[in-house]
C-alpha positions as CSV (number, residue, x, y, z in Angstrom):
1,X,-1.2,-18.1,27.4
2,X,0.4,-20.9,25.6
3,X,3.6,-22.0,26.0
4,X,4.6,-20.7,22.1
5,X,2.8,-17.3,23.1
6,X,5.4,-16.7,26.4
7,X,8.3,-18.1,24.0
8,X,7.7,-15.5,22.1
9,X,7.3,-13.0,24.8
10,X,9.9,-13.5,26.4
11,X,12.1,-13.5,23.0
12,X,10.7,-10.0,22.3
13,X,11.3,-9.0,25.7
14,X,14.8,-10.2,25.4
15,X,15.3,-8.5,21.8
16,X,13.8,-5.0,23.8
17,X,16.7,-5.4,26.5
18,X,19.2,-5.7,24.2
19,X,18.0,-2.3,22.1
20,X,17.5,-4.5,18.9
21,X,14.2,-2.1,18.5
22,X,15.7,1.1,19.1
23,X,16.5,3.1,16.2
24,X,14.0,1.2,14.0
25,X,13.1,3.4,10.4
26,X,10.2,5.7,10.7
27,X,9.9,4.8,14.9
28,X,7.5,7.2,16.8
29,X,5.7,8.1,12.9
30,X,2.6,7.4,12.5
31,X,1.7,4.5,9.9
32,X,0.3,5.4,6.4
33,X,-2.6,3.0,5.6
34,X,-3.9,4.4,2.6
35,X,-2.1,2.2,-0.1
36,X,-3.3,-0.8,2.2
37,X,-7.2,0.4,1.5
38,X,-6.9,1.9,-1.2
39,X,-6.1,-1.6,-2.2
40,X,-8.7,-4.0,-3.4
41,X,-9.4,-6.4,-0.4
42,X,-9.0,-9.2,-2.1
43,X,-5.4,-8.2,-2.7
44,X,-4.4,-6.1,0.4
45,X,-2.6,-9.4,2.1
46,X,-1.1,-10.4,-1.0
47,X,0.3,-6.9,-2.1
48,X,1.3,-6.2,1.9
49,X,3.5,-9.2,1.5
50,X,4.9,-8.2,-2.1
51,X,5.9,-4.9,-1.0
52,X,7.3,-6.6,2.1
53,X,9.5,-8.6,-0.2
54,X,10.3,-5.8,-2.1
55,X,8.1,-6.0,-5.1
56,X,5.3,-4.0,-6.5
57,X,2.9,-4.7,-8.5
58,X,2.2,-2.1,-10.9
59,X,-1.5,-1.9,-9.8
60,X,-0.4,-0.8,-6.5
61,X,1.7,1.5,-8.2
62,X,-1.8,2.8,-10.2
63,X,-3.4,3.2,-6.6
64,X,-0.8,5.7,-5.5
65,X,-0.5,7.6,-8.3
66,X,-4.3,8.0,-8.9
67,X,-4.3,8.6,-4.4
68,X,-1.4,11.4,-5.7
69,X,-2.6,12.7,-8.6
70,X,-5.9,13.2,-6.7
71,X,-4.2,15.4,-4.1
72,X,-2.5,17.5,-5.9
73,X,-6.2,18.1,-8.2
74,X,-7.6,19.4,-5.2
75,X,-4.7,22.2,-4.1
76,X,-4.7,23.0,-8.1
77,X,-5.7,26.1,-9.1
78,X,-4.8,26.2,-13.2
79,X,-7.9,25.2,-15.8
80,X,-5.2,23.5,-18.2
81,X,-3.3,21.5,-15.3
82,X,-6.3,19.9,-13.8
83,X,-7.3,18.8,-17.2
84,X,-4.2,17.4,-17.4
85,X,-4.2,15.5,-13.9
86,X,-8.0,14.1,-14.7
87,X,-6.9,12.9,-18.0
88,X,-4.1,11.2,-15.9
89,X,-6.2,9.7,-13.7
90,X,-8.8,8.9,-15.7
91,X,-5.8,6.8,-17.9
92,X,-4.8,5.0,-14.7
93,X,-8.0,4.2,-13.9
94,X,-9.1,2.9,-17.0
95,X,-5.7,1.0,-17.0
96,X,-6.4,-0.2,-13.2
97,X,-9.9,-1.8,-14.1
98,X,-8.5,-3.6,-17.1
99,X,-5.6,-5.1,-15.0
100,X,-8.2,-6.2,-12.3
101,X,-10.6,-7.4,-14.5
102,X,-7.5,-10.2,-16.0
103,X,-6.9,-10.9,-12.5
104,X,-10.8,-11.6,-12.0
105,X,-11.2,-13.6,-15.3
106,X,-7.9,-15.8,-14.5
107,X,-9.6,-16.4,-10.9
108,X,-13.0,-17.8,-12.6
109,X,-10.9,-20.3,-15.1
């Protein structure tokens, strides 16, 4: 263990004496990693650290809605609702691949 690894250590260990980890949003829940892969590889370590900051971009916001919208297809029973939510999704998706192909053409220039 390097010297900057048992700094650390013994930082945390210090910060987990003191309680500064107790009470901590969400603590004992389970994480939920499907926005992470339901995210374009490419993209999951930039989008993790945008939402980190606060900021979303609006593809991530396409990804949950279509991950929602799918959900809530499958548990619905009504002929004129579902056609409703696939015309949603189908929208966001068409709207997902044209935002991700910009972002593909701006990478090649």
């Amino acid at each position: 263990m390097s010297i900057f690894d048992k700094s650390v250590e013994a930082i945390l260990q210090a910060a987990v004496a003191r309680g500064e980890f107790d009470n901590l949003p969400n603590a004992g829940e389970r994480l939920d990693l499907t926005e992470y892969f339901n995210t374009p590889e490419e993209f999951r370590v930039a989008a993790s650290i945008l939402k980190n900051a606060g900021i979303k971009p609006r593809e991530a916001d396409m990804l949950r809605e279509i991950a929602e919208l799918k959900k809530k297809l499958a548990s619905c029973q009504d002929n004129t609702k579902q056609a409703t939510i696939r015309e949603r999704i189908q929208y966001l998706q068409i709207g997902l691949n044209l935002a991700l192909e910009r972002i593909q053409q701006q990478r090649r220039k």
